[in-house]
PABARO-283824 format. One record per residue (C-alpha): x, y, z; chain. Coordinates in steps of 0.5 Angstrom, whole numbers, padded with zeros to 4 digits. Each point is the difference from the previous one (the first is absolute). Layout:
BEGIN
X,Y,Z,A
...
***
This chain:
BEGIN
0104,0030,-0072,A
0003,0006,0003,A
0001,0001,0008,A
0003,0006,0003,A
0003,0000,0007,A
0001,0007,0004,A
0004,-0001,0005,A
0005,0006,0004,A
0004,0005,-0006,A
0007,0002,0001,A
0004,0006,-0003,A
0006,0000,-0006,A
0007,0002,0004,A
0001,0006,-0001,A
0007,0005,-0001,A
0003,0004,0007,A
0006,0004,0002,A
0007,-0005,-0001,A
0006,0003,0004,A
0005,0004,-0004,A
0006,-0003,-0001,A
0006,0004,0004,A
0003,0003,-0006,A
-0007,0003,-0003,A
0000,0003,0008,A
0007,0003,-0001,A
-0002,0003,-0007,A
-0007,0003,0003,A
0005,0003,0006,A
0004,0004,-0005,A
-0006,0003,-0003,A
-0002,0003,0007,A
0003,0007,0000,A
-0001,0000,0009,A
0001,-0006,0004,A
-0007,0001,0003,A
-0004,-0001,-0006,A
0004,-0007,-0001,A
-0002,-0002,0007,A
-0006,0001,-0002,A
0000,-0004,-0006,A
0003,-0005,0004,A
-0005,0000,0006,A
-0006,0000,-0006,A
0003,-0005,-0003,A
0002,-0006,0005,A
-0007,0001,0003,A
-0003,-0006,0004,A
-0004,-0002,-0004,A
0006,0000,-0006,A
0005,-0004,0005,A
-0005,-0005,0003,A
-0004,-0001,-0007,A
-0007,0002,-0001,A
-0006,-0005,0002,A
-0001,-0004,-0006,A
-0006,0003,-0005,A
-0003,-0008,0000,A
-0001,0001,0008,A
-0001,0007,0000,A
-0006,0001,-0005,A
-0004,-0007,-0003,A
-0003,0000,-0005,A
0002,0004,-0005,A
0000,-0007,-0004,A
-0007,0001,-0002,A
0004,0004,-0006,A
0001,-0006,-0003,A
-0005,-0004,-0002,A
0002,-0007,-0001,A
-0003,-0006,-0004,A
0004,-0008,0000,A
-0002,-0004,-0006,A
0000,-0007,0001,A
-0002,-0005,0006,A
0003,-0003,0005,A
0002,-0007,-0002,A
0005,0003,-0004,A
0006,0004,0000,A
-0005,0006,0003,A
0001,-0003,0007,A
0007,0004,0001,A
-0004,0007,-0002,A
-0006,-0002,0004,A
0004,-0001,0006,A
0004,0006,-0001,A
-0005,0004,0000,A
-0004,-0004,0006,A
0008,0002,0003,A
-0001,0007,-0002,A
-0007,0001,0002,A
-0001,0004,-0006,A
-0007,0000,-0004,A
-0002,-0004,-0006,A
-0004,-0002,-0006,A
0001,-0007,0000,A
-0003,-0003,-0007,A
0000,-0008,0000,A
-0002,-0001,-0008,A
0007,0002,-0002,A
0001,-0007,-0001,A
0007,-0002,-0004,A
-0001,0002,-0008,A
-0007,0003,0001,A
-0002,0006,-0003,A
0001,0003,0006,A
0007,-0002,0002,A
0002,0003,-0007,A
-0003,0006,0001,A
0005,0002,0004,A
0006,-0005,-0002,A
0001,-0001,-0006,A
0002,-0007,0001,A
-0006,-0001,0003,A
0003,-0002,0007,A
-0001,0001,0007,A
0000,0004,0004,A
-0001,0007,-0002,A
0000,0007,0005,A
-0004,0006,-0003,A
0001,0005,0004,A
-0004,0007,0000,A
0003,0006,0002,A
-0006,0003,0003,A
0002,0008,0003,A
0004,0001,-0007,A
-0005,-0002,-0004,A
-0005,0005,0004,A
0006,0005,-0001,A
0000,0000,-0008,A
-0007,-0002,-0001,A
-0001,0006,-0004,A
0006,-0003,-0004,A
-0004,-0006,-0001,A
0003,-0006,0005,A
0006,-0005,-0001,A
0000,-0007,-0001,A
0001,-0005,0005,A
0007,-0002,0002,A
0000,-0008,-0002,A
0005,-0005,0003,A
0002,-0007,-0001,A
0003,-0005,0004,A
-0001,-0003,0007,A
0008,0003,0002,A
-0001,0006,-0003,A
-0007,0001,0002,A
0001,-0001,0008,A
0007,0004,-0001,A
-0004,0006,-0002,A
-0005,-0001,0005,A
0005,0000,0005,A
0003,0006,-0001,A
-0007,0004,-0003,A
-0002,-0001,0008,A
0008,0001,0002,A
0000,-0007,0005,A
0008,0000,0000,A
-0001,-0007,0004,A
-0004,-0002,-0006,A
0004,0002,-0006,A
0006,0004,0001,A
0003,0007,-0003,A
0006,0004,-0002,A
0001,0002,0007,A
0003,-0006,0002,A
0004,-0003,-0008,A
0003,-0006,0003,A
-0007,-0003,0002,A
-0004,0002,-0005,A
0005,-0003,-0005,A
0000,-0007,0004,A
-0007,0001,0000,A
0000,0001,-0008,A
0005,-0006,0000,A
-0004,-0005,0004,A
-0007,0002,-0004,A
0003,-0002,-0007,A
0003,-0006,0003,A
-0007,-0002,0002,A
-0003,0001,-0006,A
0005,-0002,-0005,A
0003,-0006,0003,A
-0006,-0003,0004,A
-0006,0003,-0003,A
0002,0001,-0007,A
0004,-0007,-0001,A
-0003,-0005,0005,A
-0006,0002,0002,A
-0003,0003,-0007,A
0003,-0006,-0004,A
-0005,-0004,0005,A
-0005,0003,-0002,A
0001,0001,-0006,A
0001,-0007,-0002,A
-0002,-0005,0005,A
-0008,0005,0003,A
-0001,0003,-0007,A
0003,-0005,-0004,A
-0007,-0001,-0005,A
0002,0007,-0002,A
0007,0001,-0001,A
0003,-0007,0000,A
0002,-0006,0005,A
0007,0001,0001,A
0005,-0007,0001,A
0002,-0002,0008,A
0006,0002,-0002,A
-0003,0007,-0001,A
-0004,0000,0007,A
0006,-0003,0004,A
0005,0006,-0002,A
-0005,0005,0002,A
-0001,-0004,0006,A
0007,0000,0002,A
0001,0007,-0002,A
-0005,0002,0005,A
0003,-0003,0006,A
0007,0003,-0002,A
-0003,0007,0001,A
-0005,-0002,0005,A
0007,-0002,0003,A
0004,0007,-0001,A
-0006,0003,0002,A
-0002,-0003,0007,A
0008,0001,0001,A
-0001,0008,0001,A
-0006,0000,0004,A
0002,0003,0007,A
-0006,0000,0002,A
-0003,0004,-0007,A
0003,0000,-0007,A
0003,0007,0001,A
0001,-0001,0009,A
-0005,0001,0005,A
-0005,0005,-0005,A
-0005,-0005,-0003,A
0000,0003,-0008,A
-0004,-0001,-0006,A
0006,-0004,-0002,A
-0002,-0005,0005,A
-0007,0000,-0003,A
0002,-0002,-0007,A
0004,-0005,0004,A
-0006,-0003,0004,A
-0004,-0001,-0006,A
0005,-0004,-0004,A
0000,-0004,0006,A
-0007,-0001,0000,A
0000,-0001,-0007,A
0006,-0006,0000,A
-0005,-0003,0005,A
-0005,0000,-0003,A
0003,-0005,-0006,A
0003,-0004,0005,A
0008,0003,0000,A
0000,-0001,0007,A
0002,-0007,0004,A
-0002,-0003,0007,A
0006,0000,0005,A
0002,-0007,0001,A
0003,-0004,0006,A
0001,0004,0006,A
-0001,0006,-0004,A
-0009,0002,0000,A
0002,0007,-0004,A
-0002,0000,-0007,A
0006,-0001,-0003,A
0002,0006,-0006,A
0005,-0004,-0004,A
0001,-0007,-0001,A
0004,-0004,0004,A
0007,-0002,-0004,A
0004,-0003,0006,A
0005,0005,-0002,A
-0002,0007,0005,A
-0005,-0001,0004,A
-0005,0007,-0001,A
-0004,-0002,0005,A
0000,0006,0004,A
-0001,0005,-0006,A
-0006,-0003,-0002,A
-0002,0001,0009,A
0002,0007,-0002,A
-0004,0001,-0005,A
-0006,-0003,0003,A
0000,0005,0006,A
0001,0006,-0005,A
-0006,-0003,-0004,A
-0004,0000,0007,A
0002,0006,0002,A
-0001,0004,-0007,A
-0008,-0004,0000,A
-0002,0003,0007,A
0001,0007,-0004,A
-0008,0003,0000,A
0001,0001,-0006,A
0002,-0007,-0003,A
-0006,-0002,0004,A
-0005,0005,-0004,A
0003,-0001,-0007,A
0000,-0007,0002,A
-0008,0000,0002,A
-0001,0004,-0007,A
0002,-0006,-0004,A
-0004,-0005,0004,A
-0006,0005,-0002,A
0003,-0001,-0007,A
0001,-0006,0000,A
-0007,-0002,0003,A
-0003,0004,-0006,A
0003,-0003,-0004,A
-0001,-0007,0001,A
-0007,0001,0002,A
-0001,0004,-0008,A
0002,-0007,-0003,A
-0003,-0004,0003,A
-0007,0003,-0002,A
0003,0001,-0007,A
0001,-0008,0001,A
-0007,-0001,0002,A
-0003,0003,-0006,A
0003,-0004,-0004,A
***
């Protein structure tokens, strides 16, 4: 089963004029043999539009997106859900294959492990371009972070994933997204999964083996909650508050999330050891939750994998029935 989405494209960034360091203006003014002609350069040079900065390619010209045609392998239910929002965010268009299931042959067609998901991405205009030279294979990439990252930047959304313009950001970007996906998916999250929902398959892990995950999870719940303000990386909504969102969905999904007690009705994020009261943290988190699933795009992704969902159920059901 396949569904395509056209939705509105967007434009790569593109390169444009950076001002000269002082010295290298100093260098150029030398090599002037009159004053005239260093003026000149000067007045050139620092135009307007170079001081103020040129309007951005993206907002300039839409749709030069439409070069890249991309294919996401891998239904919504699972970790695709990050890219499908990605992409709802980015508003780009896509092929989206649903039968790439985990360790299907289609999965293991672009992993090699068999996972999911995938990204195929097909540069049209330089394929057209060396045709006659044969056209070259399509660009294939794997894991959710690494995906939504790519794809940020492919259609230049600073907000979403930030770049080289600013390195203080983009390394507190790339801190916090290994964070999420080491210390909350990988170790918590994964070892669930692994060995409590997929148990039949890779073997039912003690109690014990549980609880430290579940335990793990709240300590990097905790060190996550405490940077919000209002977002993982201040007042912009990043692709790492998407990764974010989705395991918290996830540790709700199996139960990792309590009810608030006595006079406090939140939901309650961290068990209650008499020690620190962190009543407040899991409040802040449920504002965050709420204020990130009123996101348009949460809310597609989301009505996608309800789609997914009914399908399914309804397939097994009349599997069931012709038995």
């Amino acid at each position: 089963m396949q569904v395509a989405e056209v939705c509105v494209g967007t434009t790569p960034p593109q390169l444009h004029d950076e001002c000269l360091p002082d010295s290298i203006v100093a260098h150029r003014a030398r090599s002037f043999g009159c004053a005239a002609s260093f003026l000149s350069f000067v007045c050139g040079y620092f135009s307007v539009s170079n001081f103020f900065g040129k309007k951005h390619p993206r907002k300039a010209s839409k749709g030069k997106m439409s070069s890249h045609k991309l294919k996401l392998l891998g239904p919504t239910m699972f970790r695709s859900f990050r890219c499908v929002w990605m992409l709802e965010e980015l508003g780009l268009e896509f092929e989206h294959d649903l039968s790439a299931t985990p360790w299907s042959e289609k999965a293991k067609e672009c992993h090699p492990m068999g996972k999911i998901p995938s990204l195929v991405v097909d540069d049209v205009e330089t394929n057209n371009k060396s045709s006659g030279n044969g056209s070259s294979p399509p660009f294939i990439m794997h894991e959710s972070s690494a995906i939504n990252t790519f794809l940020g930047r492919l259609a230049g959304r600073k907000d979403l994933v930030p770049d080289g313009s600013d390195m203080y950001r983009q390394a507190r970007y790339d801190q916090i997204v290994s964070m999420i996906m080491s210390e909350m998916d990988a170790q918590a999250l994964w070892i669930h999964r692994k060995h409590v929902t997929l148990g039949h398959t890779f073997g039912k892990a003690d109690e014990a083996v549980i609880k430290t995950a579940k335990d793990q999870f709240k300590r990097t719940n905790r060190a996550l909650a405490s940077q919000l303000n209002p977002y993982l990386l201040g007042d912009d909504f990043s692709a790492a508050d998407m990764l974010y969102v989705h395991c918290l969905d996830w540790a709700e999904g199996i139960g990792w999330k309590g009810e608030g007690g006595g006079d406090n009705n939140n939901a309650c994020w961290f068990d209650d050891d008499g020690q620190e009261d962190l009543s407040g943290l899991s409040s802040r988190i449920e504002t965050y939750l709420e204020r990130c699933r009123q996101r348009p795009a949460y809310k597609a992704t989301l009505a996608r994998q309800q789609v997914e969902k009914d399908a399914y159920k309804k397939k097994k059901s009349n599997k069931g029935s012709k038995l």
